[in-house]
C-alpha positions as CSV (number, residue, x, y, z in Angstrom):
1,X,8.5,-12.2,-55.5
2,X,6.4,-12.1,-52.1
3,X,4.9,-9.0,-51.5
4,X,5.1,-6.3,-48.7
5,X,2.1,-7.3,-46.9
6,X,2.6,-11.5,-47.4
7,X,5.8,-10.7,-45.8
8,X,4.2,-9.0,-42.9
9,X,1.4,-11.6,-43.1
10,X,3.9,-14.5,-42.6
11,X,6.1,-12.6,-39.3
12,X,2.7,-12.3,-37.9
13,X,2.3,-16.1,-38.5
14,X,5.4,-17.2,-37.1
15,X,5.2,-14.7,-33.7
16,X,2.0,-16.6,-33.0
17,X,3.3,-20.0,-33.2
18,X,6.4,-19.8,-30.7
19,X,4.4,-20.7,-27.8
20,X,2.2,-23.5,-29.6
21,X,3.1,-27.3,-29.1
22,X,4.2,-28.8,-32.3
23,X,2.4,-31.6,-34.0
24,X,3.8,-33.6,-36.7
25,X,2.5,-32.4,-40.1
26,X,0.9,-34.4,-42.7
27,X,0.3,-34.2,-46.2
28,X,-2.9,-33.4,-47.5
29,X,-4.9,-34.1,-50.8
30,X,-4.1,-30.5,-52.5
31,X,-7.3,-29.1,-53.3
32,X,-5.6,-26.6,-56.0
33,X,-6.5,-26.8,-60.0
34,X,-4.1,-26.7,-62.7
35,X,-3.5,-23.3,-64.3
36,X,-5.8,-23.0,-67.1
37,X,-3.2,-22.8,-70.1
38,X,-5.5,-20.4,-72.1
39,X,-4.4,-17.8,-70.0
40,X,-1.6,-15.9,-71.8
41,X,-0.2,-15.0,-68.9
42,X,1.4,-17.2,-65.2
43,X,0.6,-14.6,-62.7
44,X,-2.1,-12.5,-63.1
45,X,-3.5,-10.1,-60.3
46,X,-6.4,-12.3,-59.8
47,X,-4.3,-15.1,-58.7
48,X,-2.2,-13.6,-56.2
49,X,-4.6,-11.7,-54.8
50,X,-6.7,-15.1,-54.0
51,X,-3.6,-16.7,-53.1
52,X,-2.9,-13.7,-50.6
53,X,-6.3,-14.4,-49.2
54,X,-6.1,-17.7,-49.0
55,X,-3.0,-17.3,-46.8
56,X,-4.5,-15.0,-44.4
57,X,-7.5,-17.5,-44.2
58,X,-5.4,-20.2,-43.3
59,X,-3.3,-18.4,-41.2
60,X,-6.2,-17.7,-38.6
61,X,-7.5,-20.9,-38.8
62,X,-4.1,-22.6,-38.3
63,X,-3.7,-20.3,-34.9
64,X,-7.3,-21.1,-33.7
65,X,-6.7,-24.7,-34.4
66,X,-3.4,-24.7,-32.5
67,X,-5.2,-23.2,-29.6
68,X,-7.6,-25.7,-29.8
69,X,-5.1,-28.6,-29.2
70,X,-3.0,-27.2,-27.1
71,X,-5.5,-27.8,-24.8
72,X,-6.7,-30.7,-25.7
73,X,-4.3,-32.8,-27.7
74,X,-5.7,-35.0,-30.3
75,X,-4.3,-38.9,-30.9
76,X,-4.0,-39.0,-34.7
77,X,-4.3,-42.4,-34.3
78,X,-7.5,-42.3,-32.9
79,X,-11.0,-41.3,-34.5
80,X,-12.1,-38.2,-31.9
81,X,-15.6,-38.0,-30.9
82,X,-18.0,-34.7,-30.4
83,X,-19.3,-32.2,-32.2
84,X,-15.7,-31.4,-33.5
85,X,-14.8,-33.4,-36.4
86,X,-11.3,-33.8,-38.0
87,X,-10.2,-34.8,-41.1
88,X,-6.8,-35.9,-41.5
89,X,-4.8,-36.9,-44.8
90,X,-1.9,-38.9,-44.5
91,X,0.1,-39.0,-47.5
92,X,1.7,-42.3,-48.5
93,X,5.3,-41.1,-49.2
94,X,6.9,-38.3,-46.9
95,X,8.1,-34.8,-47.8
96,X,11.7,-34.2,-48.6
97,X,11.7,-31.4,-45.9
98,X,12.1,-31.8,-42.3
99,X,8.8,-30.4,-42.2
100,X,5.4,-31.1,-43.8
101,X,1.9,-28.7,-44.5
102,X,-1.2,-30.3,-43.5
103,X,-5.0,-29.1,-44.0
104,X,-7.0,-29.8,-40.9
105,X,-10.7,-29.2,-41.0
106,X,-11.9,-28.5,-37.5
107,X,-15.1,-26.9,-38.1
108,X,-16.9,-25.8,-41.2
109,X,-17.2,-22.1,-40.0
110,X,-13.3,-22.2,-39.6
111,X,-11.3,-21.3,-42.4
112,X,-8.4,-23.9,-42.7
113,X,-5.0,-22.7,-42.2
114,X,-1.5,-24.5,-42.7
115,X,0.3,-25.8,-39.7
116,X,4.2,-26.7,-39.4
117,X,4.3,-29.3,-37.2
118,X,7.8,-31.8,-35.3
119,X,7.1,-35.4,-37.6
120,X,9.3,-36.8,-34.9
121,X,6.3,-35.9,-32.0
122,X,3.5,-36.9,-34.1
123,X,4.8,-40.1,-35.4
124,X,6.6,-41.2,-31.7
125,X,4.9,-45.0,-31.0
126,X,3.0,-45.3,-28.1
127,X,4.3,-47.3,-25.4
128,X,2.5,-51.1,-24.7
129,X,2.7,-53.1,-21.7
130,X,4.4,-56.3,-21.8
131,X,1.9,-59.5,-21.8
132,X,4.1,-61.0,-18.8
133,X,4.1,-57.6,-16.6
134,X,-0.1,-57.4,-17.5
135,X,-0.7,-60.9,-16.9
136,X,1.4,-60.6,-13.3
137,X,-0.5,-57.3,-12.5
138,X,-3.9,-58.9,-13.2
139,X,-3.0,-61.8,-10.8
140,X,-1.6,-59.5,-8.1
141,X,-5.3,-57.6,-8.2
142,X,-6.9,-61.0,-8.0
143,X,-5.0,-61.9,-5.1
144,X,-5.1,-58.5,-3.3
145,X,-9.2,-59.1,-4.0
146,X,-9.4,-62.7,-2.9
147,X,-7.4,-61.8,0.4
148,X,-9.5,-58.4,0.7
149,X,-12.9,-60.9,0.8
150,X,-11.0,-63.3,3.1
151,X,-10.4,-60.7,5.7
152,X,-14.0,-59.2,5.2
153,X,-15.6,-62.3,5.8
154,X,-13.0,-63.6,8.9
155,X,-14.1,-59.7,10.5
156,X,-17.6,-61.0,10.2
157,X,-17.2,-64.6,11.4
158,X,-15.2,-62.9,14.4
159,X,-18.2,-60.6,15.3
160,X,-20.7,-63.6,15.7
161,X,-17.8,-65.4,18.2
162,X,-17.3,-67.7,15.1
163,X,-13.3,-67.6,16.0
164,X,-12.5,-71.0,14.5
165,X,-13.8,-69.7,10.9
166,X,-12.3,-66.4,10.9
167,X,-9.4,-68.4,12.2
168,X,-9.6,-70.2,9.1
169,X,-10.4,-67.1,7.0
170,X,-7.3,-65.4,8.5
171,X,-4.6,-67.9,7.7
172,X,-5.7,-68.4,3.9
173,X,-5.4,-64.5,3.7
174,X,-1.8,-64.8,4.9
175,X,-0.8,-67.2,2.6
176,X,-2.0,-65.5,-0.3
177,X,-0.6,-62.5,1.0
178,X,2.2,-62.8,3.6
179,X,3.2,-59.7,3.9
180,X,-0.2,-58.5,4.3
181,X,0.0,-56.9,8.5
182,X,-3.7,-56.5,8.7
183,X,-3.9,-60.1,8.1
184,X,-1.0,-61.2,10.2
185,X,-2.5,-58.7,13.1
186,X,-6.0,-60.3,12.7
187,X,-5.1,-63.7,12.7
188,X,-3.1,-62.9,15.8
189,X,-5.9,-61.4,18.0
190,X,-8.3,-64.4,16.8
191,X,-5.6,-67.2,18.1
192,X,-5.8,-65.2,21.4
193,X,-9.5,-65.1,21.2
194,X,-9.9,-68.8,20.6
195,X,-6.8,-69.4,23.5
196,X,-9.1,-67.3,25.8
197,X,-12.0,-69.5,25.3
198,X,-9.7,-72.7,25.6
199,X,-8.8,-71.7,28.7
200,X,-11.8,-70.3,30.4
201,X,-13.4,-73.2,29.3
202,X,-10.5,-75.7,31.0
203,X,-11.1,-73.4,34.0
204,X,-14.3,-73.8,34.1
205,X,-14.4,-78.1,33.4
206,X,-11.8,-77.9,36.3
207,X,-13.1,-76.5,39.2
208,X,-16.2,-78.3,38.4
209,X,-14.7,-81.3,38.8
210,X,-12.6,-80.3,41.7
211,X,-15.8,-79.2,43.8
212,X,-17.3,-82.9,42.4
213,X,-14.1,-84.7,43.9
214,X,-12.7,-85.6,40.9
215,X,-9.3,-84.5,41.6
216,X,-6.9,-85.6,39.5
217,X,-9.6,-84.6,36.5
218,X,-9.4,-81.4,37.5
219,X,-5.5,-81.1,38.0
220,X,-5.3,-82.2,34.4
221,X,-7.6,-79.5,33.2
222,X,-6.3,-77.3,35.0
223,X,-2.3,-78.0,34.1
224,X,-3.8,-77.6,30.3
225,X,-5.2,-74.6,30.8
226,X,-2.0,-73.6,32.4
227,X,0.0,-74.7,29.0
228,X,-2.0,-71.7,27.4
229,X,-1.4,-69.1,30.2
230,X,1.7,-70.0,32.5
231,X,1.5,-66.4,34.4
232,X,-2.0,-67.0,35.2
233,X,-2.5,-66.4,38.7
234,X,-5.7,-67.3,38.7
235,X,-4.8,-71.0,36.8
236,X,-2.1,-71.0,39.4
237,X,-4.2,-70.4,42.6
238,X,-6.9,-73.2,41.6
239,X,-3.3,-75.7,41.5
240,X,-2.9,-75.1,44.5
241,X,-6.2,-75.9,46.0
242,X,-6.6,-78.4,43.6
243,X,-2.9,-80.1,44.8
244,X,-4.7,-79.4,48.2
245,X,-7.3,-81.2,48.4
246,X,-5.1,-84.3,46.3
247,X,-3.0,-84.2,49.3
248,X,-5.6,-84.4,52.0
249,X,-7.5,-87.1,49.7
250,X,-4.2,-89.3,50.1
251,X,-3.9,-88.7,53.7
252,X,-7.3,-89.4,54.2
253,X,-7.1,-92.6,52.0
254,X,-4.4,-93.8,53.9
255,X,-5.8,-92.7,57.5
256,X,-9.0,-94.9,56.5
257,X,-6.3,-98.0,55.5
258,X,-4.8,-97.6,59.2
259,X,-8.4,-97.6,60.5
260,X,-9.6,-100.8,58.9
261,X,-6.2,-102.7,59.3
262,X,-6.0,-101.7,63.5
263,X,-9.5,-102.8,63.8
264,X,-8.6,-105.9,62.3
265,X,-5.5,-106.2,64.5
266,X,-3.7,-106.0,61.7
267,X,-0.8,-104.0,63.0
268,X,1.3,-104.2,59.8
269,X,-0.8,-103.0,57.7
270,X,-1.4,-100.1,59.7
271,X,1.8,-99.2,60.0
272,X,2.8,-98.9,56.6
273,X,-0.5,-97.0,56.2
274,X,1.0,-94.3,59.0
275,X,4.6,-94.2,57.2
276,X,2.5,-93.7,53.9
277,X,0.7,-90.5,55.9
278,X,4.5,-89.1,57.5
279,X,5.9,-89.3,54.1
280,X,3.6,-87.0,52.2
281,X,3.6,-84.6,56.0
282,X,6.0,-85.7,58.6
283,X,4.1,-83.5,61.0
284,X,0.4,-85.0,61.3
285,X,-0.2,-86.1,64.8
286,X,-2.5,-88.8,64.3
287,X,-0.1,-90.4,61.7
288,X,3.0,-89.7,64.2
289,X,0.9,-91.4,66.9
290,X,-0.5,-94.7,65.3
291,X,3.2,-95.5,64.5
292,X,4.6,-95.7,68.0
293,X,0.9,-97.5,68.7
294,X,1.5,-99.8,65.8
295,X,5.2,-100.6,66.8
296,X,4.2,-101.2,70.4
297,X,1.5,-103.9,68.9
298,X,3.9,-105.3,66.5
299,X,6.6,-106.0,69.5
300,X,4.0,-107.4,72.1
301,X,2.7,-109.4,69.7
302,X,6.2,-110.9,68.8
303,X,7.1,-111.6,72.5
304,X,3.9,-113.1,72.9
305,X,4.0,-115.7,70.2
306,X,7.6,-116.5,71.4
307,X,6.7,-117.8,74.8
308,X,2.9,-119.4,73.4
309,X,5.7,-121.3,70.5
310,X,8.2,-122.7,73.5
311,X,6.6,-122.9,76.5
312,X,9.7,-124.7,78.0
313,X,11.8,-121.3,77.8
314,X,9.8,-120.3,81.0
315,X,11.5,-123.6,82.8
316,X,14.1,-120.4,83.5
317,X,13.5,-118.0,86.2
318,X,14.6,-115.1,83.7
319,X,12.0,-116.1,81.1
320,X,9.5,-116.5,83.5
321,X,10.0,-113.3,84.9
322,X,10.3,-111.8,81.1
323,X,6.6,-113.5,80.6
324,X,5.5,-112.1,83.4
325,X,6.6,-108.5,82.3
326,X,5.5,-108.4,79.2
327,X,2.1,-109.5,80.6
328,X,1.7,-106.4,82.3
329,X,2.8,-104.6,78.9
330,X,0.3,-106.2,76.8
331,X,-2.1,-105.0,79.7
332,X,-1.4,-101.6,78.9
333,X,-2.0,-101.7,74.8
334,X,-5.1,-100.0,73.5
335,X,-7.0,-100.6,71.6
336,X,-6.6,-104.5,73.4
337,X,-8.7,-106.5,70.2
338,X,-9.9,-109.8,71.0
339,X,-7.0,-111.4,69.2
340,X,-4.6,-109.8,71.5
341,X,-6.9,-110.7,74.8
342,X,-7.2,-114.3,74.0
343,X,-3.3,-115.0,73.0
344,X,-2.7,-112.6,76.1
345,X,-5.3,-115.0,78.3
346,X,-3.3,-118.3,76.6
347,X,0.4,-116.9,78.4
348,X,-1.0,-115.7,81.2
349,X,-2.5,-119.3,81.6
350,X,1.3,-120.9,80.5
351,X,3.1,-118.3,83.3
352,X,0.5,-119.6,86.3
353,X,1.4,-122.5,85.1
354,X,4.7,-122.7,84.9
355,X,4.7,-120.6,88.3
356,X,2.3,-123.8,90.1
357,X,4.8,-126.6,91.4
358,X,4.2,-130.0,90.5
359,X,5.3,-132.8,93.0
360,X,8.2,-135.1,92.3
361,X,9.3,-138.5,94.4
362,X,12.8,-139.2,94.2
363,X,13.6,-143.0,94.8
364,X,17.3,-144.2,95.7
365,X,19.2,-147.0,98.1
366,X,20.9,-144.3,100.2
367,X,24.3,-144.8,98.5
368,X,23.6,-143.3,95.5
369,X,24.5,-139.3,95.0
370,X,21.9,-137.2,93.6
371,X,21.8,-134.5,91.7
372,X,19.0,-132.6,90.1
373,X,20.2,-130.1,86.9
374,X,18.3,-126.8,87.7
375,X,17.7,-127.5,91.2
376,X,20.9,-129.2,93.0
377,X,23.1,-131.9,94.5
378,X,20.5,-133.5,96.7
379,X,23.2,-136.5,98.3
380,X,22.1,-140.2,99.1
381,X,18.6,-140.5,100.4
382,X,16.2,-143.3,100.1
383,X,13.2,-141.1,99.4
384,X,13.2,-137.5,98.6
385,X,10.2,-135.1,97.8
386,X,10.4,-132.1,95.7
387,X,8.4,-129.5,94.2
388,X,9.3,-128.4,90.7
389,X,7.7,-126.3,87.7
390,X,7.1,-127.4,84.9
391,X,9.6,-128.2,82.9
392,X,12.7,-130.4,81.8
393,X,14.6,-131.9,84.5
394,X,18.5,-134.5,84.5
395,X,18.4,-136.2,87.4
396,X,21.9,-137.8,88.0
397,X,23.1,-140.6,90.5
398,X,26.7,-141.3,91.0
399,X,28.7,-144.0,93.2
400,X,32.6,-145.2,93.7
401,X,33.0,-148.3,91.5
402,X,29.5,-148.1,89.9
403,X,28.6,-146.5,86.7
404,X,26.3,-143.2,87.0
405,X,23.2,-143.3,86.1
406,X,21.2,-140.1,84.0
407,X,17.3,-140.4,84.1
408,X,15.5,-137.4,82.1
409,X,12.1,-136.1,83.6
410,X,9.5,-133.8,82.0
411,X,7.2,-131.9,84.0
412,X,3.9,-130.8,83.0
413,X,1.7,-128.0,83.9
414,X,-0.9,-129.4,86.8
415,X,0.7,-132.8,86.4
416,X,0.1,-135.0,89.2
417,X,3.0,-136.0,91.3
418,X,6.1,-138.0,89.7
419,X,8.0,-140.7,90.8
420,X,11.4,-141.3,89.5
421,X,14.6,-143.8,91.1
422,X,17.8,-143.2,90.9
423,X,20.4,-146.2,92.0
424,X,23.5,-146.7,90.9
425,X,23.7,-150.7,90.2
426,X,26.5,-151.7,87.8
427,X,30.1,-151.8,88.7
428,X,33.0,-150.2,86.7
C-alpha cells in the first residue's frame, strides 16, 4: 500500500505536468533485477525506501526534461545533435494501457524520471509532398529564374540602346511567364523605344531627300514614318511641304513642256501642257494665259492651212475678204515663229494674187449672147476685154435656133492675158 509521502510525492508530480505538452511514451529496457529469492521476505524496508527514492529521482528529472522540450521539441524520428544526447527505447510490442512509461536520458548529471506521454502525438506520420506538386513547384522556380535572367539581361541590353535584344529578351520572358506585368510593361516601353528610333530615323531619311529633290523618296519615308505616329504634327507638317514642293515640281515640269513645245510652234503640245498646269491649280496665270495664246495659234494656224490647201476658195469676194482678215490676225500672234511667218508670207502672196486682175479676150460673131458665171451677162459683141482674178470661170453663149455653147476658163495668178470665143454655130 503506497505510503503517505509517495502519495504526496505523486500530486506533486501530476500538478507539474498539466501545463507540459504531451509526448507519446515509449517503452524502455527495464533496468530493474529480479528479487533475490533468498530473501525470506517480498518487501523489506530497504526496498521501498529505494523505490521511494528512485521515484522522487525520476520525478525531477521527468519535469526538467519536459521543460526541456517544451521548448524545443525533439523528432523521435530523428537522431538530435549537440551536447544533449538522448536515448530512446522503443519497445517492439505496445502497452495494453492508453499510456506507456519511458526512460529518457537527457544528461548524465540528470536523474531520469518517468514521463506519461499522448502515443497518438508521438506516433502522428509526418506529412510528404506529392512527387507531381514537387516536380511542378521545382519547374515553376525554374521558370520564375529563367524569366528573372531574361528581364535582367533585356534591362541591360536596353541601357546600351541595344532595343532589338532586350526586345528579344522581353518577349521570351512573356512567354514563359505571361502573366508576368513587369515583363509585359518592359516589353511595352522597348517597342516604343525601337518605334521612336524607326521614326526619327524615317524623319530624318525624309527631309534629307526632300532638301536633295527627291520628292517622292521622301513622301514615302515620310508616309511610313507616319504609319508609326499618325498624330505627329511634326510628320504631318514635313507632308505638307513635302506635297508642296511635289506640286510645284509638276507644275514646273509641265510649264518647261509648254516652253519647249511653243518654241517649237508646237501649239498642241503646249496646250495640253497648260490644261495639265490648270488642273492640278486652276488659278496660275501663266498657265491661264498660254491657253488662250495656244488656242489663238491653234485657230490661225487652221484658217491658214485652209486657204494655202484651196486657193480657189478666194475666187469669192467673201473668202477673199476672210483671207484678208485673218492676215491681219495672224499679224497680231506672238510669239510669230518662223513657221507661222513663212505659211503667213505664202497667203499673203495667194490674197495679192488673187486680188491682181488678169486679162481676158472674149471672141464672138456679134449674135451670140454672153454670159460670164461670177461676173455677168455680157450680150453679143465681137470682141470683149475683161479683167478677172484668178480663178474658175463658165463662159456661156446662147442663140435662137442654135445650140448654146459652155467654154470653162481657169485663171491663174499673174497669168498673162486669155483669149477665149464664144459663137454659137449649130442649129437646133
Amino acid at each position: 500500500m503506497p505510503t503517505e509521502k509517495s502519495t504526496q510525492s505523486r500530486q506533486n508530480q501530476h500538478t507539474s505536468d498539466r501545463n507540459v505538452e504531451i509526448i507519446t511514451p515509449i517503452k524502455v529496457r527495464s533496468h530493474t533485477g529480479q528479487p533475490d529469492s533468498s530473501r525470506p521476505f517480498r518487501f523489506t524496508v530497504m526496498p521501498v525506501l529505494l523505490l521511494f527514492m528512485g521515484l522522487v529521482v525520476m520525478a525531477a528529472g521527468g519535469f526538467i526534461v519536459i521543460r526541456h522540450l517544451t521548448k524545443h521539441p525533439v523528432n523521435v524520428n530523428e537522431k538530435t545533435q549537440g551536447t544533449q544526447t538522448s536515448e530512446v527505447h522503443i519497445p517492439k510490442k505496445p502497452a495494453p494501457d492508453d499510456t506507456r512509461r519511458t526512460r529518457i536520458e537527457v544528461d548524465p548529471s540528470t536523474p531520469p524520471a518517468l514521463v506519461t506521454v499522448d502515443p497518438q502525438q508521438t506516433m502522428k506520420p509526418q506529412p510528404t509532398i506529392p512527387a507531381a506538386k514537387q516536380a511542378l513547384e521545382k519547374e515553376t522556380a525554374e521558370k520564375l529564374d529563367a524569366v528573372n535572367r531574361l528581364i535582367e539581361s533585356g534591362k541591360t541590353h536596353e541601357k546600351n540602346d541595344r532595343f532589338a535584344f532586350a526586345h528579344t529578351d522581353y518577349r521570351e520572358a512573356l512567354k514563359l511567364a505571361p502573366e508576368s506585368k513587369e515583363a509585359q510593361k518592359a516589353l511595352n516601353r522597348v517597342k516604343e523605344r525601337i518605334v521612336g528610333q524607326q521614326f526619327q530615323k524615317l524623319m530624318s531619311d525624309g527631309l534629307a531627300a526632300y532638301h536633295d529633290g527627291r520628292y517622292q523618296s521622301a513622301r514615302t519615308r515620310l508616309l511610313k514614318a507616319k504609319s508609326f505616329r499618325p498624330d505627329s504634327r511634326e510628320v504631318q507638317n514635313a507632308l505638307l511641304q513635302v506635297d508642296e514642293a511635289i506640286r510645284l515640281a509638276k507644275i514646273e515640269k509641265l510649264r518647261q513642256k509648254a516652253l519647249t513645245a511653243k518654241q517649237a510652234e508646237d501649239w498642241n503640245n503646249a496646250l495640253r501642257a497648260y490644261l495639265g498646269v490648270l488642273k492640278i491649280d486652276p488659278n496660275i496665270s501663266f498657265a491661264v494665259q498660254g491657253k488662250e495664246r495656244a488656242l489663238e495659234h491653234i485657230r490661225v494656224a487652221k484658217r491658214i492651212r485652209f486657204f494655202l490647201e484651196k486657193p480657189d476658195a478666194m475666187a469669192s469676194n467673201p473668202q477673199l475678204q476672210n483671207a484678208v482678215l485673218l492676215i491681219e490676225e495672224a499679224e497680231s500672234l506672238q510669239p510669230k515663229g518662223p513657221q507661222l511667218s513663212q505659211r503667213l508670207d505664202e497667203l499673203k502672196a495667194m490674197v495679192d494674187a488673187a486680188r491682181t486682175p488678169v486679162t481676158v479676150m472674149i471672141e464672138s460673131d456679134n449674135l451670140t449672147e454672153v454670159t460670164v458665171y461670177k461676173v455677168g451677162k455680157l450680150g453679143r459683141f465681137t470682141t470683149r476685154e475683161l479683167s478677172l482674178r484668178p480663178g474658175s470661170y463658165t463662159v456661156v453663149g446662147s442663140r435662137d435656133g442654135y445650140k448654146d455653147v459652155r467654154e470653162k476658163i481657169i485663171v491663174k495668178p499673174y497669168q498673162k492675158a486669155l483669149r477665149v470665143t464664144v459663137i454659137c454655130k449649130n442649129k437646133v
